[in-house]
C-alpha positions, 0 to 999 in steps of 0.5 A: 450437495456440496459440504459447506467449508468449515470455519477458520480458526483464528488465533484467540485474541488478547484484550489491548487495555492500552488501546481501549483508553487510547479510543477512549481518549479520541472520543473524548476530545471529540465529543461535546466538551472537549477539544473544538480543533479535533471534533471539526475535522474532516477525512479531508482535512486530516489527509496532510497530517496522515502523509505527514505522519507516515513520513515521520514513521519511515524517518524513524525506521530508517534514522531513528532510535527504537523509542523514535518509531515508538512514538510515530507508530502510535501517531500514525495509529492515532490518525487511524483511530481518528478517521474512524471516529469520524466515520462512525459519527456520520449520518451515511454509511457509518463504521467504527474502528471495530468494522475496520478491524473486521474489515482488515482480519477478513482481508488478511484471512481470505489472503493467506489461505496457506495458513488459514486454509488448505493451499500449500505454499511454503516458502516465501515465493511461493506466497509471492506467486500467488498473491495476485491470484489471491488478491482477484479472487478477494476482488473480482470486480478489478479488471486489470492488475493495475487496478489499486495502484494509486495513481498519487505514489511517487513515480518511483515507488509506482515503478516499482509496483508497475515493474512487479505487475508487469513481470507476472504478465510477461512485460518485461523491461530491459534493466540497466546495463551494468546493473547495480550491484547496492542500494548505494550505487543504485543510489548514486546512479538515480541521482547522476541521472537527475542531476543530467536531466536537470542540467538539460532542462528536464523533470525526472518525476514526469519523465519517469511517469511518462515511461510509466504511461507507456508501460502501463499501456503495455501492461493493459494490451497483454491483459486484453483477449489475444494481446502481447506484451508489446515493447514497453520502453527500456531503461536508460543507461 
């Protein structure tokens, strides 16, 4: 008979009395009495102001002050707290921010077995590598490596995911030649690229998802029974 794993230790967690009143705070507003704006919103109606939020917080990674990514941590939090607010006040499959947290505290365990578990990985790549391995053992019911990309990212930041789950499948795109040396140059390429494309009358965000539909084309033929990774399309110098 197999001996039953024995139960992860979890670091002993700190009471957050700030976070409790800021909960309490959402309640408030939302409940009889309080703020009519906030107790008639909806998931959907809030999914503008989360992308906005989002956006204000990398803003202030990348151009603000220390107290500016203060400020947008606590709004983009606030818009967590508030969908699970709104979630936990359902008639149908209901869940508080306590399920959430659960939730999230069970999905970060089960991926770092190298640290909750008894998997070795030492260094960064060795985490790297294994991650997909970890994250289809998670969910089993995924059948492609693509499963979970939003199909709503900009096409740059889908590159950038597609081109990492292409590599663990041996798809591999020609890179350009030369290849950048910085992010500036990088940059300034990208935007040389736009402009030329522009000036011919064409869209760089849909020609970029187009070669992005060819990739992922590739992607899904080396993941089939007896597939290969075929030629997905190179990157235009």
């Amino acid at each position: 008979m197999t001996e039953p794993a024995p139960p992860v230790e979890l670091p002993i967690a700190q009471p957050h009395p700030n976070l409790d009143q800021l909960i309490a705070v959402l309640a408030h507003l939302r409940a009889p009495g309080g703020c009519a704006w906030d107790a008639e919103q909806t998931h959907e109606s809030l999914t503008r102001y989360l992308v906005e939020e989002a956006h204000e917080l990398i803003e202030a990674i990348e151009h603000g002050t220390p107290d500016d990514v203060l400020e947008e941590l606590g709004d983009v939090l606030y818009q967590v707290l508030f969908h699970a607010d709104i979630a936990a006040a359902r008639s149908e499959h209901p869940f508080t921010i306590e399920d959430v947290a659960a939730r999230s505290t069970a999905k970060m365990v089960g991926r770092h077995p190298h640290v909750f578990g008894d998997v070795t990985a030492d260094t960064a790549d060795e985490v790297a590598a294994n991650w997909e391995i970890w994250k289809r053992q998670e969910k089993p019911a995924r059948t492609s490596v693509l499963d979970g990309v939003p199909a709503s990212l900009s096409a740059l930041l889908r590159a950038e995911k597609l081109l990492g789950k292409a590599e663990g499948l041996g798809v591999a795109v020609a890179p350009a030649d030369p290849a950048p040396t910085d992010e500036a140059e990088l940059g300034r390429r990208l935007l040389a690229l736009v402009a030329a494309g522009r000036a011919q009358g064409l869209e760089a965000e849909r020609a970029l998802r187009s070669a992005l539909a060819e990739l992922e084309s590739g992607i899904r033929l080396a993941e089939s029974p007896g597939g290969s990774p075929g030629d997905p399309p190179a990157v235009i110098d």
